[in-house]
PADO-80623 format. One record per residue (C-alpha): x, y, z; chain; residue in one letter; residue number from 1. Coordinates in Angstrom, 2 decimals, padded with zeros to 5 digits. Example, Ala and Ser with C-alpha at 12.3 -4.5 7.8 and 13.67 -1.06 7.14 Angstrom:
BEGIN
        x        y        z  miro  loza  tormar
   012.30  -004.50   007.80     A     a       1
   013.67  -001.06   007.14     A     s       2
***
This chain:
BEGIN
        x        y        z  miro  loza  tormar
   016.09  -064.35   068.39     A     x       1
   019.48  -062.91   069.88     A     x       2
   019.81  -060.63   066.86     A     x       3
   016.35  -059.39   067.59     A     x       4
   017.19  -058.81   071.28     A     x       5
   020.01  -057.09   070.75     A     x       6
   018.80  -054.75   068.40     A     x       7
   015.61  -054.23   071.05     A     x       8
   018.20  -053.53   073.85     A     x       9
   019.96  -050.92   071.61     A     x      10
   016.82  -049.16   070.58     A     x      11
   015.71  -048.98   074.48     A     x      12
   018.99  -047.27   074.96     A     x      13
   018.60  -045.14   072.42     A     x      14
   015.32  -044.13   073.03     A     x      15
   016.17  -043.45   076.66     A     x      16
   019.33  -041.26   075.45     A     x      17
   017.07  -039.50   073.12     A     x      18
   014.11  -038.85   075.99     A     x      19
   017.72  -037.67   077.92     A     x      20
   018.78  -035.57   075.45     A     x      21
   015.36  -033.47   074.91     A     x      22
   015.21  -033.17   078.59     A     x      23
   018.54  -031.34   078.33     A     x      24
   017.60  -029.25   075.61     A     x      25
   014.31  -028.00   077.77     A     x      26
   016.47  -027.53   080.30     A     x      27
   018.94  -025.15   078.42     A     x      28
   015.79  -023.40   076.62     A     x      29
   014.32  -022.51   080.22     A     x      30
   017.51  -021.52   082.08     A     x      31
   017.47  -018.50   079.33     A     x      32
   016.08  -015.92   081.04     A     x      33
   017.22  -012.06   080.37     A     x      34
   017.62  -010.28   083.55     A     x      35
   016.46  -006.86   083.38     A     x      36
   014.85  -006.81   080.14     A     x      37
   013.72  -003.00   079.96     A     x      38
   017.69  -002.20   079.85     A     x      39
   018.62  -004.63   077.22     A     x      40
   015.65  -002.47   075.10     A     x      41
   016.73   000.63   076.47     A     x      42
   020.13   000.75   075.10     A     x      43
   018.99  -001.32   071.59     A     x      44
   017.06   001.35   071.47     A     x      45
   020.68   003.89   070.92     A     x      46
   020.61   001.90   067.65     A     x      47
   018.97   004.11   065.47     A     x      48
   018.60   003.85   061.23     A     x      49
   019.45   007.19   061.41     A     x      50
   022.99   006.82   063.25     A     x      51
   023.07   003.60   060.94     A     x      52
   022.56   005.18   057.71     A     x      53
   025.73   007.69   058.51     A     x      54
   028.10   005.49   059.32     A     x      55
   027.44   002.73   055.65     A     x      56
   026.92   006.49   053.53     A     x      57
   030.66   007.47   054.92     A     x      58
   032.04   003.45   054.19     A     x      59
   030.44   002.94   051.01     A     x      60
   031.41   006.48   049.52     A     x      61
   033.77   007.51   046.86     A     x      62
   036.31   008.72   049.29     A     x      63
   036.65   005.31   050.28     A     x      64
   037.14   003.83   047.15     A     x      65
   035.74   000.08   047.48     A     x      66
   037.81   000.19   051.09     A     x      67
   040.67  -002.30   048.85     A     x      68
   043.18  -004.02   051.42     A     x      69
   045.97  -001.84   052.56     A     x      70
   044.98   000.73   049.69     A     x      71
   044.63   004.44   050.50     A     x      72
   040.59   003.99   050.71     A     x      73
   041.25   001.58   053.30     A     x      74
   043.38   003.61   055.43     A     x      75
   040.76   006.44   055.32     A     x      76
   038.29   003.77   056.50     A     x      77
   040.71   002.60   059.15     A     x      78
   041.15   005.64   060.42     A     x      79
   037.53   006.55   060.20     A     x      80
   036.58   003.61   062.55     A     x      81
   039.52   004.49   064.72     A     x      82
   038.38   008.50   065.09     A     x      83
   034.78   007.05   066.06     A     x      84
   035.94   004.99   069.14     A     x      85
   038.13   007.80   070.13     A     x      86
   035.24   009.95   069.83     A     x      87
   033.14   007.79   071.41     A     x      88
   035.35   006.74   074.42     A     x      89
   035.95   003.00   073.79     A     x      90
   039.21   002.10   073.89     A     x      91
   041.50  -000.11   071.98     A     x      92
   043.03  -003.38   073.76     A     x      93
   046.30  -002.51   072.36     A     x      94
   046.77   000.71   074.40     A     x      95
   046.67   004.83   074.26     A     x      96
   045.84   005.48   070.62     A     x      97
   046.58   002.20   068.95     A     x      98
   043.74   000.57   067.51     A     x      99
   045.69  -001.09   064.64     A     x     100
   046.72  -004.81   064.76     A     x     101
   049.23  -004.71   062.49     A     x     102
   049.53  -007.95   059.86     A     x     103
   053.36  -008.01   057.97     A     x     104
   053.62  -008.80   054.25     A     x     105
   054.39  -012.09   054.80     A     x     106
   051.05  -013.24   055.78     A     x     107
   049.92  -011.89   052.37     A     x     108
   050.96  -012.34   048.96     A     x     109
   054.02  -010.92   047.85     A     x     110
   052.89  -007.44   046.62     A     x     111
   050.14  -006.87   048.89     A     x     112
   050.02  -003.21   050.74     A     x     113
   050.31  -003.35   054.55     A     x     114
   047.34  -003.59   056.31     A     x     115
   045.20  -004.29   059.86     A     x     116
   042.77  -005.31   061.54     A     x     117
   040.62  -002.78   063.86     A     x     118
   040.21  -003.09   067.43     A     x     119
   038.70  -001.36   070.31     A     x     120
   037.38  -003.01   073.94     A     x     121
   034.88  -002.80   076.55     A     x     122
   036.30  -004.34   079.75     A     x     123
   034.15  -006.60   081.48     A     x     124
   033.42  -006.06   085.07     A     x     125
   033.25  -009.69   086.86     A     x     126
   034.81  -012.32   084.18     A     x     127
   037.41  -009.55   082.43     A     x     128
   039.67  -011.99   081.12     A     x     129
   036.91  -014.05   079.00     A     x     130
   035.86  -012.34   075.73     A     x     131
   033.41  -012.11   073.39     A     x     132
   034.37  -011.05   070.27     A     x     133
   031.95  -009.11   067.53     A     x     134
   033.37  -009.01   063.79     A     x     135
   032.43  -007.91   060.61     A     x     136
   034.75  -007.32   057.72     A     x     137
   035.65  -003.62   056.72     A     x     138
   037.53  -004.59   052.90     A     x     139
   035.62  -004.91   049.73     A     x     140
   037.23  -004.81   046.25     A     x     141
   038.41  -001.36   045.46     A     x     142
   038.48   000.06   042.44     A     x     143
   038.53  -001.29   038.53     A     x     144
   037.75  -000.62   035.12     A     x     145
   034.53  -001.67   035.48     A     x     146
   034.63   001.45   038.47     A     x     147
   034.71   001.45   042.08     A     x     148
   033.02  -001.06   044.17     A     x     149
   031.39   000.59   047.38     A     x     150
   030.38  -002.60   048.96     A     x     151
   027.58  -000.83   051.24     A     x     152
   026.03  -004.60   052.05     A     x     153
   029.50  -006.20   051.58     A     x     154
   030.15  -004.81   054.30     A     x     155
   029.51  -001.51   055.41     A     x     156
   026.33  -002.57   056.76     A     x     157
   028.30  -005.08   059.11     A     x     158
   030.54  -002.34   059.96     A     x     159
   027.81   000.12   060.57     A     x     160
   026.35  -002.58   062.64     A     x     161
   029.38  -003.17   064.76     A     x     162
   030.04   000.56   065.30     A     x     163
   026.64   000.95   067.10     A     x     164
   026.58  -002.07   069.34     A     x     165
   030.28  -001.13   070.71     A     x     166
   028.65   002.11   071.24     A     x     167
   025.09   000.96   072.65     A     x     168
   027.91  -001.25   075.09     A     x     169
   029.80   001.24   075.97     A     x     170
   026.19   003.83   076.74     A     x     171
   025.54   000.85   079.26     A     x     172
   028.42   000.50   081.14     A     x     173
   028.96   004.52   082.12     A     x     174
   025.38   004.25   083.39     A     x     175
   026.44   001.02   085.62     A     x     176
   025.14  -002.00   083.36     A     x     177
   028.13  -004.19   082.86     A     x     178
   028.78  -005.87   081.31     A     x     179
   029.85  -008.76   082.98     A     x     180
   032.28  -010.41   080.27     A     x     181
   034.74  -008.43   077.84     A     x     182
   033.73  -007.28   074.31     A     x     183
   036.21  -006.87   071.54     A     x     184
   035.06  -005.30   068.41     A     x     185
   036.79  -006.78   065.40     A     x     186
   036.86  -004.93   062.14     A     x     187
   038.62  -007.59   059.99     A     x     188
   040.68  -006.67   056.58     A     x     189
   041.34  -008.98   053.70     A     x     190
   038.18  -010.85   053.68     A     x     191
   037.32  -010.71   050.33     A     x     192
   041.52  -012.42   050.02     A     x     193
   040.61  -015.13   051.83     A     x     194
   039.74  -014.18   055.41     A     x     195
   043.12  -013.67   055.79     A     x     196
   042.79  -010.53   058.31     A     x     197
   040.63  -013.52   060.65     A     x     198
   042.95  -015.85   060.18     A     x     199
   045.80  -013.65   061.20     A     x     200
   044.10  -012.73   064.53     A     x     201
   043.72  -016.57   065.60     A     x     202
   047.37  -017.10   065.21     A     x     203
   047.90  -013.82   067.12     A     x     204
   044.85  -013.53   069.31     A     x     205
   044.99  -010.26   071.60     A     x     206
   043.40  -012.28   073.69     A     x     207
   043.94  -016.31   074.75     A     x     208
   041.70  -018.27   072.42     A     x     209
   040.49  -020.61   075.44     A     x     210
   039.47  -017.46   076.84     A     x     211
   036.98  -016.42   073.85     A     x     212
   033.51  -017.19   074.70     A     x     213
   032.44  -016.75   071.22     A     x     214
   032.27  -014.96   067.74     A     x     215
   028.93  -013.06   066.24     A     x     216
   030.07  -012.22   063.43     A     x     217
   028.59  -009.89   061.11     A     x     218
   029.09  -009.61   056.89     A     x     219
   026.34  -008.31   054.72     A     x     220
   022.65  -007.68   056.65     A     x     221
   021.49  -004.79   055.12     A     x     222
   019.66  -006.10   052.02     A     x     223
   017.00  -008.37   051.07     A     x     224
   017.66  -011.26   048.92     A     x     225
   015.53  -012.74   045.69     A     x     226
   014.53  -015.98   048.01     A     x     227
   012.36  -013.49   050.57     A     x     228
   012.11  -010.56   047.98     A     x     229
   010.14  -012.74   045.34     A     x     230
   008.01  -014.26   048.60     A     x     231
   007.42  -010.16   050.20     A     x     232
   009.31  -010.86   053.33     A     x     233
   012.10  -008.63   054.36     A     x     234
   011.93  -009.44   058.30     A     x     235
   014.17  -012.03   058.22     A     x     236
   018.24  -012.91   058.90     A     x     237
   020.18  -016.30   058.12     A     x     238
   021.33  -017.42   061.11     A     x     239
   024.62  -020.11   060.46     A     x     240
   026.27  -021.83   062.59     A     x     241
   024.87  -021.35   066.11     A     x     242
   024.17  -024.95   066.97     A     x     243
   027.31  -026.40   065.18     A     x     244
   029.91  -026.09   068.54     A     x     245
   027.20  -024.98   071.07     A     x     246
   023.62  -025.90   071.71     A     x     247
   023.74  -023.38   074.07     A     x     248
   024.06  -020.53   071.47     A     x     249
   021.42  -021.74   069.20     A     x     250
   018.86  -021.39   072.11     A     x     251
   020.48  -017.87   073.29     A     x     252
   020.07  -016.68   069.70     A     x     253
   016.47  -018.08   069.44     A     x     254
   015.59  -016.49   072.96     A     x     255
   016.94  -013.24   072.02     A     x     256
   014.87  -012.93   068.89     A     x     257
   011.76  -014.10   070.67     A     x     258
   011.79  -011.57   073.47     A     x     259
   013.17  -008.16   071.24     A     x     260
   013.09  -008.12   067.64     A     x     261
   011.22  -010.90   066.21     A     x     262
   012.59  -011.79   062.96     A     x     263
   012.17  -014.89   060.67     A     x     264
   015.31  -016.69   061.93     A     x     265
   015.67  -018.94   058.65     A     x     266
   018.58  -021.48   059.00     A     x     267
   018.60  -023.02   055.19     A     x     268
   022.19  -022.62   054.70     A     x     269
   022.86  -024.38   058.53     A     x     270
   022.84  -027.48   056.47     A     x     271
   025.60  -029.58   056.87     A     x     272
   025.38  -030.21   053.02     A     x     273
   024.64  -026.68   052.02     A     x     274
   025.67  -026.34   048.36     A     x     275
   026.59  -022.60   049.15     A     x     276
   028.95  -023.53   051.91     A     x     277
   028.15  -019.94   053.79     A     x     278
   029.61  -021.79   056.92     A     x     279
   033.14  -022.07   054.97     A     x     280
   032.92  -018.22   053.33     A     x     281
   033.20  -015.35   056.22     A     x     282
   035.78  -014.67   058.81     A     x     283
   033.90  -016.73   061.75     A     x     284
   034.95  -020.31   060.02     A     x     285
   038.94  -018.91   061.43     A     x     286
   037.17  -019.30   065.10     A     x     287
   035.06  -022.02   064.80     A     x     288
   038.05  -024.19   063.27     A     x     289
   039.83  -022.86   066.96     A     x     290
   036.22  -024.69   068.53     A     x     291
   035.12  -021.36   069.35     A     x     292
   031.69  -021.08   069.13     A     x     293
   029.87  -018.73   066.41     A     x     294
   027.27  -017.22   064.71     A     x     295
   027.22  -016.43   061.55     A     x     296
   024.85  -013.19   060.37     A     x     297
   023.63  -012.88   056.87     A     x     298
   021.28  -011.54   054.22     A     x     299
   022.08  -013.97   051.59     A     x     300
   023.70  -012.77   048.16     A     x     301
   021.07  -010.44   045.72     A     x     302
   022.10  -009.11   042.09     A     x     303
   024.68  -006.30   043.61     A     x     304
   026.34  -008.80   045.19     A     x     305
   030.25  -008.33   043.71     A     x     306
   028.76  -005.75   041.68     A     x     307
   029.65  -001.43   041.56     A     x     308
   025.51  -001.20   041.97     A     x     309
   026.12  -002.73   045.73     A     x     310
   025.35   001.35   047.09     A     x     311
   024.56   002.64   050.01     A     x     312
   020.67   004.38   049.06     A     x     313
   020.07   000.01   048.16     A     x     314
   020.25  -000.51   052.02     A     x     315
   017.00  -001.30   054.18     A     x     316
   017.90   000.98   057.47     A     x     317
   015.63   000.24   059.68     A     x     318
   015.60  -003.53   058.93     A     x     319
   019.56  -003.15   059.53     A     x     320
   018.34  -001.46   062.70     A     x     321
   016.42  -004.44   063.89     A     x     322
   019.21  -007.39   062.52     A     x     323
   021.60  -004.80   064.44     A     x     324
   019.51  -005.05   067.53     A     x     325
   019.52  -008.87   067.78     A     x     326
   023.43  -009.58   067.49     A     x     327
   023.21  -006.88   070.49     A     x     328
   020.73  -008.48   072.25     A     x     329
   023.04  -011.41   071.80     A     x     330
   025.93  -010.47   072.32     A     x     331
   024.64  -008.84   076.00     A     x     332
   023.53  -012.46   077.22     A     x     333
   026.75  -013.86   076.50     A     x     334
   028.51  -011.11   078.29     A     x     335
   026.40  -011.11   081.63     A     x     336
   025.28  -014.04   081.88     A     x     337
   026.08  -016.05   085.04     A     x     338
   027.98  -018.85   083.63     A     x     339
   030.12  -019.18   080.23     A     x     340
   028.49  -020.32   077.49     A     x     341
   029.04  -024.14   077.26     A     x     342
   030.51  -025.90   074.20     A     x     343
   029.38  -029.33   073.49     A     x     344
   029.70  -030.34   070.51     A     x     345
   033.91  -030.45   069.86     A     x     346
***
């Protein structure tokens, strides 16, 4: 009989922390709310498949030669991403005409090339010292026998991606909208190493890591892969790792898509089991080990995948378009909203 009481008692209290827990959830889901709606579409709207389609055509070409870490297509793709924020009038966190976080040799293997990561900035007006960080990875595999690997999914379409919300950002803010919160752009190198570019920026963070609100980060969203293909649906992304630090994000995420672009939001490979292990295999596992909150953006893997075929004329525009427009849509929560995103689940 005491057994049975007991074990009453602790399902009462469970139940109750349960009924607790789903009130707090509704809570978070309606305290969502995107102020000013009509200029979060306006300036998704600067994201065109068009503007899209230049910028993966230039990454994924011959002159870039599979974009190899620290090789000479590299440095042309470097330099390429640095000429467009010049251009464009973003500017990089490390001052004047430096947009290169340098990485030494000894973070790499012994005959590896120099190399760097990326970076330009978008100041935020109210909270300027807390940052949200958008990455994508800008190295692929270079060149071999088997001939050069363009990587236009893997990842010129993340890069392509990132290029146009820094600039949809930066549209917004000479007209007067924010945003609220700092932006870094992140173009990471030696990915395909090991994430070894991400890894490098968490031990030497431009900015404090307590500081970053969060990582979207973006590798390979410009394809469709044989799960949707063979089942005719191409309006979807993989969404990993929103709820695994922050409830908060996985709701953001969720809003964001409801209100603006409408995608199938599948989270298969969110499982904690997943045999792929996605959550381990891009550069936002480096932040989320630092309990940084993240999402993870993704197409899944298709039969270019690691393959010379991976080319640029393969890549769905406009459904990189609308993937494009939710990480913005995203990404401009998190930097005006009123408070910091939470993180609840250390």
């Amino acid at each position: 009989m005491k057994v049975l009481f007991i074990a009453s008692a602790l399902s009462l209290v469970g139940s109750c922390a349960n009924i607790r827990h789903s009130q707090k959830i509704e809570i978070l889901k309606d305290n969502i709310v995107f102020e000013d709606p009509q200029t979060v579409i306006k300036y998704s709207h600067t994201i065109t498949p068009d503007e899209l389609s230049v910028h993966v055509f230039t990454l994924a070409s011959q002159n870039f030669e599979g974009r190899e870490t620290g090789k000479a297509g590299f440095q042309k793709a470097s330099k390429f991403l640095k000429d467009f924020y010049m251009d464009n009038g973003i500017s990089s966190p490390l001052g004047t005409d430096n947009y290169y976080q340098r990485i030494p040799k000894s973070h790499f293997s012994k005959d590896s090339p120099s190399t760097q990561n990326i970076v330009a900035f978008i100041e935020g007006s109210e909270f300027p010292e807390e940052v949200i960080i958008i990455s994508g990875h800008l190295d692929h595999l270079g060149v071999t026998e088997d001939g050069i690997f363009y990587g236009a999914d893997d990842n010129a379409s993340g890069s392509a991606a990132l290029m146009e919300i820094a600039q949809a950002f930066s549209l917004a803010k000479e007209a007067g909208h924010g945003p609220k919160r700092s932006l870094l752009f992140l173009h990471l190198t030696a990915e395909e190493s090991g994430l070894l570019g991400s890894s490098y920026y968490v031990k030497n963070p431009i900015y404090a890591l307590e500081n970053t609100v969060a990582n979207l980060n973006i590798d390979m969203i410009g394809r469709i892969d044989k799960i949707h293909e063979e089942k005719q649906i191409d309006d979807y992304i993989y969404i990993i790792g929103a709820d695994r630090i922050s409830t908060e994000l996985h709701y953001i995420s969720e809003a964001a898509n409801s209100q603006f672009t409408h995608l199938k939001l599948d989270y298969r490979y969110n499982e904690e089991n997943e045999s792929n292990r996605f959550y381990y295999r891009s550069d936002h596992y480096n932040f989320a080990s630092r309990n940084i909150p993240i999402i993870f953006y993704f197409n899944g893997e298709h039969e270019d995948y690691h393959q010379p075929t991976d080319t640029a004329e393969k890549i769905n525009f406009p459904l990189l378009q609308k993937r494009t427009q939710l990480i913005f849509s995203t990404a401009w929560y998190l930097a005006n909203s009123k408070e910091r995103l939470k993180v609840d689940k250390i």
